[in-house]
N, C-alpha and C positions, 0 to 999 in steps of 0.2 A: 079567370083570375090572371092577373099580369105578372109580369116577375116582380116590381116595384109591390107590389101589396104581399104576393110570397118574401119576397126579402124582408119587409118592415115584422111581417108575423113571426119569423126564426131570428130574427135579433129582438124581440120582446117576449118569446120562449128561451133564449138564450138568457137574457137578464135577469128573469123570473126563475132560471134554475140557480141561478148565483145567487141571486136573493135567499134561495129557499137553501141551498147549500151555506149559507152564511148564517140563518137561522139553526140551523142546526148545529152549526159548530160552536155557536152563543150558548145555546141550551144545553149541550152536552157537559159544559162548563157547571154552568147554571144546575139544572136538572142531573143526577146521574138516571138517566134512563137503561142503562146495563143493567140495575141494582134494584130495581120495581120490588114492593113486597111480593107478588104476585108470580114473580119469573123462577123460574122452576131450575135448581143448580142439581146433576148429581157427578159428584166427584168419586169416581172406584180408583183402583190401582193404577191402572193404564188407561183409564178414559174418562173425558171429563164430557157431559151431556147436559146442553141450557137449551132452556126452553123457554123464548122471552113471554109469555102471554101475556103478561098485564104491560109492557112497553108495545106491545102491536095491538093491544085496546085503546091506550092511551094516543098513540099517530094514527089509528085509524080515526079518532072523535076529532081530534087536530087537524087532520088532512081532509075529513069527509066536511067540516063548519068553513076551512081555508075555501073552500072547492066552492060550495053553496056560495060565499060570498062572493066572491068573484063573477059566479057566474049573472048573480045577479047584481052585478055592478053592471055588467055588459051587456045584461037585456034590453 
């Protein structure tokens, strides 16, 4: 591998995280993903303890369908 084909690959990894950081910022908007029925809050005196389960179900189906496509766009 050349430097020319390492460079084009980490500026189209670099793009693809702005993208996906850009996606997220939209959504979060969009979506309250903090607030899932599913995400577990316990609030005591001096501690507060989240437990997001149903927002790391939901990016996990998001991110694992994201992935698949991709990969097979590039097959």
């Amino acid at each position: 591998m050349d430097a020319s084909t390492l460079g084009r690959g980490l500026v189209y990894l670099g793009l693809g995280i702005v993208v996906l950081g850009g996606l997220i910022l939209l959504l979060g908007r969009v979506i309250d993903l903090g607030n899932l029925p599913g995400d577990l809050v316990y609030k005591g005196d001096n501690v507060r303890v989240y437990v997001p389960i149903a927002t790391m179900i939901v990016l996990s189906v998001v991110l694992t369908l994201l992935l698949n496509l991709v990969l097979r766009l590039f097959r």
